[in-house]
N, C-alpha and C positions, 0 to 999 in steps of 0.2 A: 492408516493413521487416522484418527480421529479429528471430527473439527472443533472440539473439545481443548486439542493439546494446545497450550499459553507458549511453548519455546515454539520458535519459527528459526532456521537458520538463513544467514542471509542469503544462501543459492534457494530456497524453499520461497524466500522474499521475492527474490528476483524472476522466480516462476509463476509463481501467482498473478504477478504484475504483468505478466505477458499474457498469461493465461484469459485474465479478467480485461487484457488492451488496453493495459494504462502506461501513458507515458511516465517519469521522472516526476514531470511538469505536472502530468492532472493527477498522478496520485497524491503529490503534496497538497493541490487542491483539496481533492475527495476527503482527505485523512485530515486536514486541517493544519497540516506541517511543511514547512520550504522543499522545493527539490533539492536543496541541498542537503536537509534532514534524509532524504527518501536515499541520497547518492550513500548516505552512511552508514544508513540501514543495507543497502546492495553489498556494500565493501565491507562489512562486519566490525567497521571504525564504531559503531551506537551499539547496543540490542535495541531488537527490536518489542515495544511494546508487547503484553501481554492482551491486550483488549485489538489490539490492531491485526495479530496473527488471528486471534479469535474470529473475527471481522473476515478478514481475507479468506480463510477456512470455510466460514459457513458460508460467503457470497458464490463460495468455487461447489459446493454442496448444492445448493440448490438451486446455481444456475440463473442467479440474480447476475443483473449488468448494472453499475456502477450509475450516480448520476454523478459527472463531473461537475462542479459551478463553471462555469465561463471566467477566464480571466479578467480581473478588475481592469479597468480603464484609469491612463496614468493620466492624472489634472495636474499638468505641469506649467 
């Protein structure tokens, strides 16, 4: 499979994710979307973006590792 292809299915999502050692939590980070977003993407409730399989494909290609941002601090 190419790291080209735009469809990702969501068990291909959910391997990636393992693959690359991102929780729920830091790929919403990384990707800029809630874990909740990412839970929808896993269960096939969303599709998944076509720039985001893209993404996920090429980082599993060559072997790049993710910078997660650190989670925000709540000022409550």
């Amino acid at each position: 499979m190419s790291w080209q292809q735009r469809e990702m299915t969501p068990e291909q999502f959910a391997r990636a994710l393992a693959q690359l050692k991102l929780s729920r939590d830091g790929a919403g980070r990384f990707l800029g979307v809630s874990g909740r977003q990412i839970r929808r993407y896993v269960h096939g409730e969303q599709g998944i973006p076509g720039a985001t399989s893209l993404l996920l494909r090429s980082m599993l290609q060559h072997g790049d590792v993710p910078d997660v941002p650190k989670r925000p601090k709540r000022s409550w």
